[in-house]
matplotlib code that plots the C-alpha trace (Angstrom):
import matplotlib.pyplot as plt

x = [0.0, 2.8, 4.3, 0.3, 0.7, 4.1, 2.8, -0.2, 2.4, 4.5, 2.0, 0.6, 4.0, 4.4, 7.2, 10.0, 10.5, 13.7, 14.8, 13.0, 13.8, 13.6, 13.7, 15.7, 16.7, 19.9, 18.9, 16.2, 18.4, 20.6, 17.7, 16.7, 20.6, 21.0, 17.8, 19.3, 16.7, 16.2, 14.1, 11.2, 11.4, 11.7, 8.8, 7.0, 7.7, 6.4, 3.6, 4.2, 5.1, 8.4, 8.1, 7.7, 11.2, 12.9, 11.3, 12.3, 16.0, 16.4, 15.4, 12.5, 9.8, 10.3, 8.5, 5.5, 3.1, 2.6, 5.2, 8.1, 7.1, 7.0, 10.5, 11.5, 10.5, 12.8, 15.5, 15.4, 14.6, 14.4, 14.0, 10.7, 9.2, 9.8, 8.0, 5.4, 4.9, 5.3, 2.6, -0.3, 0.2]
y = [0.0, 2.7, 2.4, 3.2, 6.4, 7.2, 7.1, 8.9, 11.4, 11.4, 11.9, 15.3, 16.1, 16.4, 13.6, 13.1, 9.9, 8.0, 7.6, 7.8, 6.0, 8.1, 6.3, 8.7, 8.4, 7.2, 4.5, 3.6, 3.3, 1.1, -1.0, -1.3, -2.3, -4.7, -6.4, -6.3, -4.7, -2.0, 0.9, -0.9, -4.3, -2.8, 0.2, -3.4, -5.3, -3.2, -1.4, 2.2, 3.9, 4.1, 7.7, 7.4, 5.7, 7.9, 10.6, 9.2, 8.2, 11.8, 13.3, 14.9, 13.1, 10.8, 7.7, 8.2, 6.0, 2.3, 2.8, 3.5, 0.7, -2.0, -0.6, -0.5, -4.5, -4.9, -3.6, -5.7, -8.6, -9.3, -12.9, -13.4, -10.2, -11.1, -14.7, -12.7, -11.0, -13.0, -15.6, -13.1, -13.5]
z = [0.0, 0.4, -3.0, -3.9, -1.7, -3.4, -6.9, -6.1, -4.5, -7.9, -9.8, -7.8, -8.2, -4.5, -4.4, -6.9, -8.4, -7.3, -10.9, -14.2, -17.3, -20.3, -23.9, -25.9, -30.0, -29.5, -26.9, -29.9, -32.5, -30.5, -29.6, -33.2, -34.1, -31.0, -32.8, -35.9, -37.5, -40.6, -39.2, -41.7, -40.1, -36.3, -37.2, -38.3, -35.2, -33.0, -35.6, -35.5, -39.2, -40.1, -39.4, -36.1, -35.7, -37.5, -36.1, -32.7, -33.8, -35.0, -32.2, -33.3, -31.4, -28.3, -27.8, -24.9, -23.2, -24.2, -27.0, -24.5, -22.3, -24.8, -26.0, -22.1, -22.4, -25.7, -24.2, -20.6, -22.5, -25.9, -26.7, -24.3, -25.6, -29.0, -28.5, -26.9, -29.5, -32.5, -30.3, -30.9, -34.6]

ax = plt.figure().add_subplot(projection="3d")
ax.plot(x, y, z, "-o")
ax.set_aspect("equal")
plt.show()
C-alpha cells in the first residue's frame, strides 16, 4: 500500500521519483541495431510507421506511453518479448 501512496504522491508532483527511465533516439536506434533490425522491419515489429522511428532516432519526437514501455520491455529482455509477441500472430 505505500508504493500506492508514493505514486499517487508522484504523480501530484508532491514527491519526486527516485529515478525515471527516459527512452531517448539514440537508446532507440541502438535498440533497433541490437535487434538487428532495418528501421522498416523494427517500425513493423512493433507497428508504428516508419516515421515514427525515425522521427524518434532523429530526435525529433520521443516515444511516450505504451510505445516506450514496450521498447522498455525490448531492451530488458528481448527474446521473451519477442515470443510474446510474435505468439499473438
Amino acid at each position: 500500500m505505500e508504493s500506492v501512496l508514493e505514486a499517487d504522491e508522484i504523480l501530484k508532483g508532491t514527491r519526486t521519483p527516485a529515478r525515471e527511465t527516459f527512452v531517448d533516439g539514440s537508446a532507440v536506434r541502438e535498440l533497433r541495431r541490437k535487434l538487428n533490425l532495418s528501421q522498416h522491419k523494427f517500425a513493423a515489429l512493433i507497428e508504428v510507421d516508419v516515421g515514427t522511428v525515425q522521427n524518434w532516432e532523429q530526435g525529433r519526437r520521443s516515444p511516450s506511453g505504451p510505445a516506450r514501455a514496450l521498447l522498455r520491455a525490448l531492451w530488458n529482455d528481448p527474446k521473451r518479448v519477442l515470443k510474446a509477441i510474435h505468439a499473438v500472430d
